[in-house]
Structures are given as structure tokens and as C-alpha cells.
ChimeraX commands (.cxc) that place a marker at each C-alpha (Angstrom):
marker #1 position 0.00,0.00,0.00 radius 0.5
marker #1 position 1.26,3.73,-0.84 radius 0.5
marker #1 position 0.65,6.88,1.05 radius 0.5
marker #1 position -2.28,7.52,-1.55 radius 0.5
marker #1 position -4.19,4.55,-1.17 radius 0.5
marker #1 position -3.69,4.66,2.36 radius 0.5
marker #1 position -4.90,8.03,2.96 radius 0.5
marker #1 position -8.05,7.17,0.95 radius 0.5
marker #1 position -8.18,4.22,3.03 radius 0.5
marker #1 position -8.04,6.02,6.38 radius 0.5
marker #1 position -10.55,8.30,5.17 radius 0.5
marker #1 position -13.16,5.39,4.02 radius 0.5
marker #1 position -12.80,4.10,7.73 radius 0.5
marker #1 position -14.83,7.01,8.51 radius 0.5
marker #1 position -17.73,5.93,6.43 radius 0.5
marker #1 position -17.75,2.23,6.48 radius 0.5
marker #1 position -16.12,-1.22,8.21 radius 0.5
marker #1 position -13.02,-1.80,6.63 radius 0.5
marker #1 position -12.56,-5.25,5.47 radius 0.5
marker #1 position -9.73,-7.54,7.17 radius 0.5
marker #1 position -7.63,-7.46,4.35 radius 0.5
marker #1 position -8.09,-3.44,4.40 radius 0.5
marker #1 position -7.34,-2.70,8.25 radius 0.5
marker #1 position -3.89,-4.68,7.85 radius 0.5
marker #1 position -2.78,-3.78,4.57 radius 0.5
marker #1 position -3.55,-0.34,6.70 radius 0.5
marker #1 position -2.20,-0.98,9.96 radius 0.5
marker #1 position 1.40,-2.35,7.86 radius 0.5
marker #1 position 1.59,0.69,6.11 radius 0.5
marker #1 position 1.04,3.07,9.17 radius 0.5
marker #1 position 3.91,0.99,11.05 radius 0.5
marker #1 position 6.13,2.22,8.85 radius 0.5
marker #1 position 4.50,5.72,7.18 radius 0.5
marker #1 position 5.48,8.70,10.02 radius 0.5
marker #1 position 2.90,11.12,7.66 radius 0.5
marker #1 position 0.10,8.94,7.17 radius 0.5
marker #1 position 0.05,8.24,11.07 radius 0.5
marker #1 position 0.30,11.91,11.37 radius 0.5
marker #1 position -2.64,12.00,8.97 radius 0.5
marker #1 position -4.72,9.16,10.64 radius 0.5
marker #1 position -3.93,11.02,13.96 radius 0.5
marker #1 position -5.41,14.33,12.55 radius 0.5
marker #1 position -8.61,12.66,10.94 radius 0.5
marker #1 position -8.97,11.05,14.30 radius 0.5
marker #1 position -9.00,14.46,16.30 radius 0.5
marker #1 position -11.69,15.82,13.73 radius 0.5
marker #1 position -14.43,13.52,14.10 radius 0.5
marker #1 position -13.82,13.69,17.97 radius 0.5
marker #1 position -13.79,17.34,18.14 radius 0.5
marker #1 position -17.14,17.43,15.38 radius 0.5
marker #1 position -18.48,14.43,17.62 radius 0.5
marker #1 position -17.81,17.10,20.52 radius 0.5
marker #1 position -19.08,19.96,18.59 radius 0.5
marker #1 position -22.83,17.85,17.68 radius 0.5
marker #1 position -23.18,16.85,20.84 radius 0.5
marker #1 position -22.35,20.28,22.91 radius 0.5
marker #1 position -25.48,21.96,25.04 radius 0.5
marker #1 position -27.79,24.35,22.87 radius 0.5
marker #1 position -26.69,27.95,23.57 radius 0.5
marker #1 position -29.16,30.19,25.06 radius 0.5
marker #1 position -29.60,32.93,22.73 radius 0.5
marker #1 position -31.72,34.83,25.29 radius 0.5
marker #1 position -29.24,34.77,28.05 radius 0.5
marker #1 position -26.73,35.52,25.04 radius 0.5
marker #1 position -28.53,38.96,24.59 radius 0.5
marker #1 position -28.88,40.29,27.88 radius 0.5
marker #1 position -25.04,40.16,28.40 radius 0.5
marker link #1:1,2 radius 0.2
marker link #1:2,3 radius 0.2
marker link #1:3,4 radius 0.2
marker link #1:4,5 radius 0.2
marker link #1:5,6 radius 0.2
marker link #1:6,7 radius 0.2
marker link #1:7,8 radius 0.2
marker link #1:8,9 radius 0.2
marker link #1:9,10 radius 0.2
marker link #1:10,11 radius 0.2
marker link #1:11,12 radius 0.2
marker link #1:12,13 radius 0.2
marker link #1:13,14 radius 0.2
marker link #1:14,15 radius 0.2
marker link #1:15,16 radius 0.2
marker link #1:16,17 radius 0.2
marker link #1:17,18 radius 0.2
marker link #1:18,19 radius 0.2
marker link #1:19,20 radius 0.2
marker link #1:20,21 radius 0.2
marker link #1:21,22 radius 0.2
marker link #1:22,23 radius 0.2
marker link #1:23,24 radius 0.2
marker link #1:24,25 radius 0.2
marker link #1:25,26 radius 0.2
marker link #1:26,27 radius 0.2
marker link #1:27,28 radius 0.2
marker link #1:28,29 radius 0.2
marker link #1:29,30 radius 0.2
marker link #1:30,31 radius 0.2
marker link #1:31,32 radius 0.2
marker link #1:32,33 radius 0.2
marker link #1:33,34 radius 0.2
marker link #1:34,35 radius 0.2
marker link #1:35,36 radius 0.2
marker link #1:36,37 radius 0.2
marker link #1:37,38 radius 0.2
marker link #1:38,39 radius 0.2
marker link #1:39,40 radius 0.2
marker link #1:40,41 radius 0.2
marker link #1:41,42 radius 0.2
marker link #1:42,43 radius 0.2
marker link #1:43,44 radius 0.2
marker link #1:44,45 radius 0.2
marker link #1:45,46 radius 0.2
marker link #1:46,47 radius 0.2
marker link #1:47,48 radius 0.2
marker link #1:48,49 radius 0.2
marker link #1:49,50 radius 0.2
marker link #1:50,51 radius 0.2
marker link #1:51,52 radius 0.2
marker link #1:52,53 radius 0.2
marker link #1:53,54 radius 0.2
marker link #1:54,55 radius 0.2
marker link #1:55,56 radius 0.2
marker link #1:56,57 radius 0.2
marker link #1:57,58 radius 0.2
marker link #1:58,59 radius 0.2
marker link #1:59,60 radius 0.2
marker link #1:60,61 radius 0.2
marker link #1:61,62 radius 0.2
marker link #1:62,63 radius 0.2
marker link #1:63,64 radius 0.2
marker link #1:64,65 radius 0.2
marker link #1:65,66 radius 0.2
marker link #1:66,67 radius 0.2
view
């Protein structure tokens, strides 16, 4: 696997179940690919922090105004 196929790879992960042969064709690649663990790291952060972001309280825009 190259950087290009992995980073498509990483970023199907995020829509679907990787098949077996996927996740260690993957997980060889990352072993030995310092920028495509960076990247896998960075996609990782982004659907936490949107998970974050859905899932935050509602703001109040009433209490917003009377600040």
C-alpha cells in the first residue's frame, strides 16, 4: 500500500467497516508511514472534536442577549 491509497483508506474508515484485508494492509503501512500516522492522527482528532461539537449543550440565545 502507498501513502495515496492509504490516505483514501483512512478516510473510508470514517464511512464504512473496513474489510480484514483493508485494516492490515492499513495498519502495515502506518507501522512504517510517520505522515500517514500523522494523517490518521489528525482525521482522528476531527471527528472527535465534530463528535464534541454535535453533541455540545444548545446555547441560550436569550441569556446571550442580555449580556
Amino acid at each position: 500500500m502507498n501513502c495515496h491509497a492509504a490516505t483514501a483508506t483512512i478516510s473510508a474508515a470514517q464511512e464504512r467497516e473496513l474489510a480484514l484485508h483493508e485494516k492490515v494492509e492499513l495498519n502495515v503501512h502506518l507501522a512504517i508511514c510517520p505522515s500517514c500516522r500523522d494523517f490518521d492522527r489528525q482525521i482522528e482528532f476531527l471527528r472527535l472534536s465534530m463528535r464534541a461539537y454535535a453533541t455540545r449543550p444548545e446555547e441560550d440565545p436569550e441569556r446571550d442577549a442580555s449580556q
